[in-house]
N, C-alpha and C positions, 0 to 999 in steps of 0.2 A: 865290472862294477868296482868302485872304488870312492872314496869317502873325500873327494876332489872333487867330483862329477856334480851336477845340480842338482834339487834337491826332487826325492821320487814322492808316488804318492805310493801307500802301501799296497795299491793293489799292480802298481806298475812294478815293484820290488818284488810280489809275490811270483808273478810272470817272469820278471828275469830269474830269479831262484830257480825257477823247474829245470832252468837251461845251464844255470851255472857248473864250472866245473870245480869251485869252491866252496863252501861255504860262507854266507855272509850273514852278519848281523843289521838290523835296521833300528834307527834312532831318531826317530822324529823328522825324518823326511832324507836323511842320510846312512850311505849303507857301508857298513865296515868288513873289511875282507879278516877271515880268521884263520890263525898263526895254526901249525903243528904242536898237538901236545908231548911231553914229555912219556918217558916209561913209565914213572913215577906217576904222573899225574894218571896216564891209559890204568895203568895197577887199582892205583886209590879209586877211577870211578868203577871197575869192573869189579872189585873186590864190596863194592856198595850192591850195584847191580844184581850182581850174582847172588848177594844175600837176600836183596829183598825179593829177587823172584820167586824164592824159595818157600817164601814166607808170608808174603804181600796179597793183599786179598783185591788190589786194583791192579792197572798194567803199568809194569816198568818198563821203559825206555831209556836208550841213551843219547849220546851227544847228534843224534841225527835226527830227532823230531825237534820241531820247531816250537815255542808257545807264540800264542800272538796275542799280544793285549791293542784290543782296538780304540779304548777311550784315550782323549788327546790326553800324553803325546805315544802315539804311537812306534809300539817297538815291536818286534821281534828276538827272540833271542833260543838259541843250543844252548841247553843247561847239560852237564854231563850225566847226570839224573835226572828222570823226573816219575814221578807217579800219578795214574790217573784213572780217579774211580769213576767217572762219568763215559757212559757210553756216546762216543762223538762220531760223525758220519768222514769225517776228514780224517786220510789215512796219513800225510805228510806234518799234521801241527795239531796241535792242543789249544784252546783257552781255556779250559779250567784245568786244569794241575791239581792234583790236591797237595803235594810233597813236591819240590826240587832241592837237588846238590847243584852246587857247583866248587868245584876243588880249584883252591887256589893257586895260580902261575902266578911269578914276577911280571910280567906284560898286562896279567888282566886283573891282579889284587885290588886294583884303585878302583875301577870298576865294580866288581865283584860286590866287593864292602862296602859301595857309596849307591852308584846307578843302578844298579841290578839291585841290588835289597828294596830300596825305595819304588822300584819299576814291579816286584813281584807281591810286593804286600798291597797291589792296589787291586791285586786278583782275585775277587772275592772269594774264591772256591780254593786257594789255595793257604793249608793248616798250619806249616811249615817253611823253611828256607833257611837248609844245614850249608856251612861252609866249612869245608875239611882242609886244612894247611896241609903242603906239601914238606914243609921246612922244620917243620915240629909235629908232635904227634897233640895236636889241637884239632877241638872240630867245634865249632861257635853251632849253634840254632838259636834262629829266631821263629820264633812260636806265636801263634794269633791266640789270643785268649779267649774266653767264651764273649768279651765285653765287646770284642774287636781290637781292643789295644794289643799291641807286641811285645813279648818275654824275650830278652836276650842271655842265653847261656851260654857258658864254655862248660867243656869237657877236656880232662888233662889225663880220666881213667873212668870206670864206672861205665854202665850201663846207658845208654841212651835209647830214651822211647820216643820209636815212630810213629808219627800220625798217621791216618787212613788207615789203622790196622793195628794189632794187638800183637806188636811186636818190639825187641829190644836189639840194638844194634851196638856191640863194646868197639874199642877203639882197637882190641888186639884181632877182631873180625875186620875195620877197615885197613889196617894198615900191615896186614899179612903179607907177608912177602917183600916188603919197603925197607929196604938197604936204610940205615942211620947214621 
């Protein structure tokens, strides 16, 4: 598969998936082959992971479940986190989410910040959507409010609280081990 190729419908994308020996992303009828991550980035999302297992009253997962959001335009997408407090029958993907990270690479930042924020706030079930910089010790959340509308924060130090759970995640818990 390959983001040249015509365009799939999501249930023909989901079928080649089971078979693939890549990962891919899907974008409104076209499917994106994805890159290798960093040490840096593998550090930042497991050092998230590892914390919220510990502590998360939903299931975490990493960059191998899938979310799928079905209202046009449909996407799929590996977030390097995700949380999820709803019991769902599908063992390979998520549509509700309550919580996703995604830690930023130089290949996928434009995305990241643009497409995927925009693609994940239309998930209704989902609280949050933290973006952790590899290049600074930055971590952005965008927050759903009670109104529906979206809070954008940075964090440069301090404590940061996670949704789905009664929990607080500091930037010296994600960025443990991360050479500067």
């Amino acid at each position: 598969m390959n983001a040249t190729q015509s365009q799939l419908s999501l249930e023909q994308y989901l079928e080649l998936e089971k078979h693939a020996e890549i990962k891919h992303e899907f974008v409104d009828g076209q499917v994106y082959a994805m890159a290798g991550a960093s040490k840096t980035h593998i550090r930042l999302m497991l050092n998230i992971a590892r914390y919220l297992e510990t502590k998360e009253s939903c299931e975490v997962y990493t960059s191998d479940l899938k979310i799928i959001i079905t209202e046009p335009p449909k996407v799929t997408y590996y977030p390097d986190v995700v949380a999820v407090c709803e019991d769902e029958p599908e063992t390979h993907s998520t549509s509700h989410p309550c919580f996703v990270v995604e830690v930023l690479s130089e290949s996928t930042k434009r995305i990241d910040l643009t497409e995927k924020k925009t693609n994940y706030q239309r998930i209704e079930s989902l609280k949050a959507y933290m973006i952790v910089h590899q290049d600074q010790k930055l971590v952005e959340m965008h927050r759903r409010l009670e109104d529906g509308t979206w809070q954008h924060e940075q964090y440069i130090g301090g404590d940061i609280e996670i949704p789905c759970s009664n929990t607080k995640l500091t930037l010296e818990q994600i960025y443990k081990g991360v050479r500067e």
